[in-house]
N, C-alpha and C positions, 0 to 999 in steps of 0.2 A: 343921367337917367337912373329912375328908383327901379328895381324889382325888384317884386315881396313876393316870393311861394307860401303858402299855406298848409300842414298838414295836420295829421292825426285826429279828424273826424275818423265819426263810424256808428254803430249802433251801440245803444247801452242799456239798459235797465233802468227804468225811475229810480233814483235814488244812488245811482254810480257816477261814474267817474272819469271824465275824460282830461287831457292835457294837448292844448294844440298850441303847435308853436308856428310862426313866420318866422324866415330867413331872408335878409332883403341884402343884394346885391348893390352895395353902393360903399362910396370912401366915406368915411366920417359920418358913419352909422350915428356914431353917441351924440351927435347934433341934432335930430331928428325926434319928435315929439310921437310918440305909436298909440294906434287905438284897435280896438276890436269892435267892429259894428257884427248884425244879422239881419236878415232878413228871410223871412218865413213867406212863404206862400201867400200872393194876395195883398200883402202888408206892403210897409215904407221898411228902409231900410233905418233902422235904428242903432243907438251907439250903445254897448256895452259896455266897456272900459279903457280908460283914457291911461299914459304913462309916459309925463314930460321928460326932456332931456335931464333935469336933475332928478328924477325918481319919483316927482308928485302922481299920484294915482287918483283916481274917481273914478267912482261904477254908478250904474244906473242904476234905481232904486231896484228892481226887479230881482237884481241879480248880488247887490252888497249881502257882505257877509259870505257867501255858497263860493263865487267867483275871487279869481288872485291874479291881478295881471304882473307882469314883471319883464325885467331887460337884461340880457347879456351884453354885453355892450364887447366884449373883448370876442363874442361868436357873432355877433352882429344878428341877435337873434331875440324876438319877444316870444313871449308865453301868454298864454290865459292856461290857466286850469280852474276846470271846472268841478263842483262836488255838490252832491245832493242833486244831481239832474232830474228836472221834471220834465215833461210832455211838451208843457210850451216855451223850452226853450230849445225846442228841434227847429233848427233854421239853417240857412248858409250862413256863415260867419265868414268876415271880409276881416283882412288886414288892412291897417291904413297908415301912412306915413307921412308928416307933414311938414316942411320948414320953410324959410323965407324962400326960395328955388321955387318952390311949387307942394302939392300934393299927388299921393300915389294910393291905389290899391294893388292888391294883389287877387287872386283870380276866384278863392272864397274856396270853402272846406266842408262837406256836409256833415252834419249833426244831426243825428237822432235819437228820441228818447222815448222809449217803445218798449212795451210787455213784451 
C-alpha cells in the first residue's frame, strides 16, 4: 500500500511562488512513475506534471516553462515548484503514484493565487 501526503500549499500573490512536495510511504519509492494533477472548482481533474521512474518529465501546456517537477528518490519525496503564479492556477493539486501494483493519490494541497 502507497501513501502520498501533500504539502506547502497556501495563498500567494499572482506572480509568486510556491514549492509543494509529496512524501509517499512505501519501499522502493524509485520504481514508481509521480505526477501532479488539480483540480479547481467545478472542473475535471486535470494532469499538471508527469516524472517517470528514470527522470523523464512532461508538463501540460498551461503550466511548461513556470512549473519544475522533480524526485528525491533517497527522501522518497516529489516536488513541483511553482513560479510566476497566476489566478487560474488556484486548485487542489493531488499527488499521484503509479506502477505495475496499482495506482495511488494522496489527499490534495490547496493553492491559491489571489491579490
Amino acid at each position: 500500500q502507497v501513501q502520498l501526503v501533500e504539502s506547502g500549499g497556501g495563498l500567494v500573490q499572482p506572480g509568486g511562488s510556491l514549492r509543494l512536495s509529496c512524501a509517499a510511504s512505501v519501499s522502493r519509492f524509485e520504481v514508481y512513475h509521480m505526477g501532479w494533477y488539480r483540480q479547481a472548482p467545478g472542473n475535471q481533474r486535470d494532469l499538471v506534471a508527469t516524472i517517470t521512474n528514470g527522470g523523464r518529465t512532461s508538463y501540460a501546456d498551461s503550466v511548461r516553462g513556470r512549473f519544475t517537477i522533480s524526485r528525491d528518490n533517497a527522501q522518497n519525496t516529489v516536488y513541483l515548484q511553482m513560479n510566476t503564479l497566476k489566478p487560474e492556477d488556484t486548485a487542489v493539486y493531488y499527488c499521484y503514484a503509479w506502477h505495475t501494483t496499482g495506482d495511488y493519490w494522496g489527499q490534495g494541497t490547496q493553492v491559491t493565487v489571489s491579490s
